[in-house]
Each structure stands twice: as C-alpha cells, then as structure tokens.
N, C-alpha and C positions, 0 to 999 in steps of 0.2 A: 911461728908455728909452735902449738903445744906440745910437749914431749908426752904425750897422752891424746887417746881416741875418747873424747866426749862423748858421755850416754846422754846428754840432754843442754840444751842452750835455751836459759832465762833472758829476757828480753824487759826494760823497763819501758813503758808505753809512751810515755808522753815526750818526744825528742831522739828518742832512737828506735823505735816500731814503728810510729805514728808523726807527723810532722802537725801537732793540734794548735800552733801559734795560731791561727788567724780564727779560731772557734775562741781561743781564752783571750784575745787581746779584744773580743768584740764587745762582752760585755762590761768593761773598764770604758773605753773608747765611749758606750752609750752614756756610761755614767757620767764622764766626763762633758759631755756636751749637755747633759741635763742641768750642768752644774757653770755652763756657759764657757767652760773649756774646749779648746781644738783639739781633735782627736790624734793620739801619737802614731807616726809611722810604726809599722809591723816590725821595722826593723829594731825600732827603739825598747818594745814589750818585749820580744822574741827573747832575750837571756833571762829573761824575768819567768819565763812561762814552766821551767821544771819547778818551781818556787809554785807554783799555783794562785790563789786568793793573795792569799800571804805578802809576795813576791810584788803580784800584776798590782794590786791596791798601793804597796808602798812606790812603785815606779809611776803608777798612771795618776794617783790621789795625793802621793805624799803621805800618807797617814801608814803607821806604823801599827804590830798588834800589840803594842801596849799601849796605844791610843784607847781614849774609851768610847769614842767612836767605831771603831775597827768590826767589830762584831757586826754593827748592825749590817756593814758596809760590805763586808766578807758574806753576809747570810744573803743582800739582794745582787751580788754579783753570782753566787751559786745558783738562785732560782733562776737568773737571766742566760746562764750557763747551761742547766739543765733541759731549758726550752730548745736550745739551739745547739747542742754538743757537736753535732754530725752536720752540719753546712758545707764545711770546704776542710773538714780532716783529711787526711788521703796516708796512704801506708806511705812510707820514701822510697823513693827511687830504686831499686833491687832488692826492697825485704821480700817482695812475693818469691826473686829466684832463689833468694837466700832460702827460704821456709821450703819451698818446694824441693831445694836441695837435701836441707835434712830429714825432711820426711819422704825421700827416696831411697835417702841410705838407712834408716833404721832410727835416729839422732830424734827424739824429743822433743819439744819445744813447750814456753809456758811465757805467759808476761806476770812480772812481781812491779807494782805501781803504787806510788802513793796515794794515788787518785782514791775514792772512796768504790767498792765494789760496782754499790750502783750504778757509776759511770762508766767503771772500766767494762762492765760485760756488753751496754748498748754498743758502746764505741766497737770495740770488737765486732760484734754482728754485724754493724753497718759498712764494715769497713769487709766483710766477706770471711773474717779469719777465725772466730768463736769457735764455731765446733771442733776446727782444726787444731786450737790448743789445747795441749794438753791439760793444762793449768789455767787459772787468771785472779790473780792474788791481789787485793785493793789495801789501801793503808789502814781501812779497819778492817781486812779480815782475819786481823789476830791483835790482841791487847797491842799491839808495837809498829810502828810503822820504821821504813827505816830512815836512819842508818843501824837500825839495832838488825842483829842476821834473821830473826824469829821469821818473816815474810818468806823469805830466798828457804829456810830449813821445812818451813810449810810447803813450799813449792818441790823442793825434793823430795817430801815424805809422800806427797801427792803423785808426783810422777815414779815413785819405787826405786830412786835414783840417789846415791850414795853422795851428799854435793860434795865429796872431793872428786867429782868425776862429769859436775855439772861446770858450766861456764856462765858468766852473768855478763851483760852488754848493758852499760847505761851512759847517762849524757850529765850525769851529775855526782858532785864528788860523794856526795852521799849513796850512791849506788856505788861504788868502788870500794867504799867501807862498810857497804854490810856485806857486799861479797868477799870481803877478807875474812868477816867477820865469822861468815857463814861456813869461811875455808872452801872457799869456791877461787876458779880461774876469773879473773874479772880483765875487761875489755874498756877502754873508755871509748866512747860514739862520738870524735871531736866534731863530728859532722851536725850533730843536734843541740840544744838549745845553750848547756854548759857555761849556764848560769854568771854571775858577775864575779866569782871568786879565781881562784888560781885556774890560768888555760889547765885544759886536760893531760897535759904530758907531764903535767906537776903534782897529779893524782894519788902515783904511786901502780896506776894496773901495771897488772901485767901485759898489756899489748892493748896498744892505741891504733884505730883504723880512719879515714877520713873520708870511708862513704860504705854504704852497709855492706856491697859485694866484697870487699874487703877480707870480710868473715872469712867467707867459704877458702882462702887461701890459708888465712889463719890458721884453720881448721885443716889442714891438709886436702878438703874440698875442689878442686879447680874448679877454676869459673868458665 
C-alpha cells in the first residue's frame, strides 16, 4: 500500500492495459512463413512483444537493428501491423474493474506507451476505453520516448497532476525507470509481457502485483 492517496494512475499499454501479444506476434509469424519458416508459438514472441518491431523481428527473423536489412523489415512488419492491430487485443482480466474503480473515487487515469500515437489512440477506441482516458501519450508524442521521464511528465502536465502524486504501472523495465525518473510511484505488471531481461522483482519498483486487481489493494482501493 502507498503511504499516499494517488491523484492519478498511468498505465503503459501494450502488456499491462492491453494483452496485444497475438495482434504483434501475427505479423512476424506471416513473414516468417513467407520466408518458408514455421510459424512460433505465442508463447515463444509474447516477452519479446513490449520490445515491439525491434524485439518481435530479432526473436522471430533473427535479424537485429543493426542489421541492414532491419529497416526494411521493421517498415513491412508495421504496415502488416497497422492493418490488423485490433483482431484479438482485449484489455486483461480486471483492468475494466480496476478503471472503473478509480473513476468512481475521483483517481485519473492516462496510458504513456511506446507504441507510436497513431496506434495507441485506434487501440484504445477499439478496445472501448479512449474517451475514458484522460491522457494517451505514444513514444513520438514528445522528442523522447522512454525510458527518459519526458512521456510520464507530459502525462501529468496533461492531467494537472503533480507526478509526485501520480503512480505508473508497466510490464517492462524500461517503464520502471522513467517513472523513477519522472519521480513518480512505479508498479511493476509481472503479469504482462516483461521482456527477456531481469524478472520484474529485480526492477527496483516500488510494488510489484501479479494480476491487475491487485492495484486497487495497492491503492488502498478494495476489491
């Protein structure tokens, strides 16, 4: 539990809002059969997918971005991406009670994502929750994506909320260090994608939860 009443809680989209493994591992998976490769189980992309392009291409291609191939490779996984974002994305398991929670008590909410704006605002809509956020910050909507804090400090200036006072949830270590960065409470979401690096309780948050209702206890919230 925080020793503080949170005015608002940032949410990073892809692995701890939104469960999007089976939308980003699809267009790898195509390329790879185009390329006479078997396509990899979901289970085998899925820590790869907060990584995005980047990530999904060097697990499912082998090819790295300092490959000079990568580029072209990264640019036809995105348009195969963008055709198809919203097929079988789905919010996780308790973020609607979680959301619906803090917009009962007064409590804010925003997503800050790497993802590029363009994707994160469909995704959102489709998924029923857009208007409902207060925010939705993409990795170009400011010169920095993170782990630098610029995103998470756009997000609190947006919601008129002090981020010593905001909370950040994400599923990768890089969300854990811009909300330090940003001097924000940060959350690690061991329940989402959390990447091929150190597990999450090696992070460094402040409070690790391993399914989203979790929160709302964190939060002094009951569930």
């Amino acid at each position: 539990m925080f020793p503080f009443q949170p005015a608002a809680v940032l949410f990073d989209l892809d692995g701890t809002l939104a469960d999007t493994a089976d939308d980003l591992a699809a267009p790898v998976n195509a390329m790879r059969i185009e390329r006479g490769l078997e396509p990899l189980p979901i289970e085998a992309l899925r820590p790869f997918a907060s990584m995005g392009a980047r990530g999904l291409i060097l697990r499912g291609l082998g090819v790295s971005k300092e490959a000079p191939e990568f580029e072209s490779l990264r640019l036809d996984f995105l348009a195969r991406y963008e055709q198809a974002m919203c097929v079988r994305t789905r919010l996780f398991d308790g973020i609607d009670t979680v959301l619906a929670r803090l917009e009962s008590t007064g409590v804010r909410w925003g997503v800050v994502s790497n993802k590029v704006e363009r994707y994160v605002r469909p995704i959102l809509d489709s998924l029923g929750v857009l208007t409902r956020s207060g925010t939705a910050i993409g990795g170009d909507t400011t010169p920095h994506a993170k782990p630098h804090p610029e995103p998470l400090l756009l997000a609190a200036r947006t919601l008129a909320v002090e981020p010593s006072r905001c909370v950040y949830v994400g599923d990768d270590l890089r969300d854990i260090q811009a909300g330090h960065a940003a001097g924000m409470a940060t959350v690690a979401a061991a329940y989402g994608f959390c990447g091929d690096h150190d597990p999450p309780d090696r992070w460094g948050a402040h409070a690790l939860i391993g399914k989203p209702i979790d929160l709302l206890e964190l939060l002094a919230f009951p569930a």
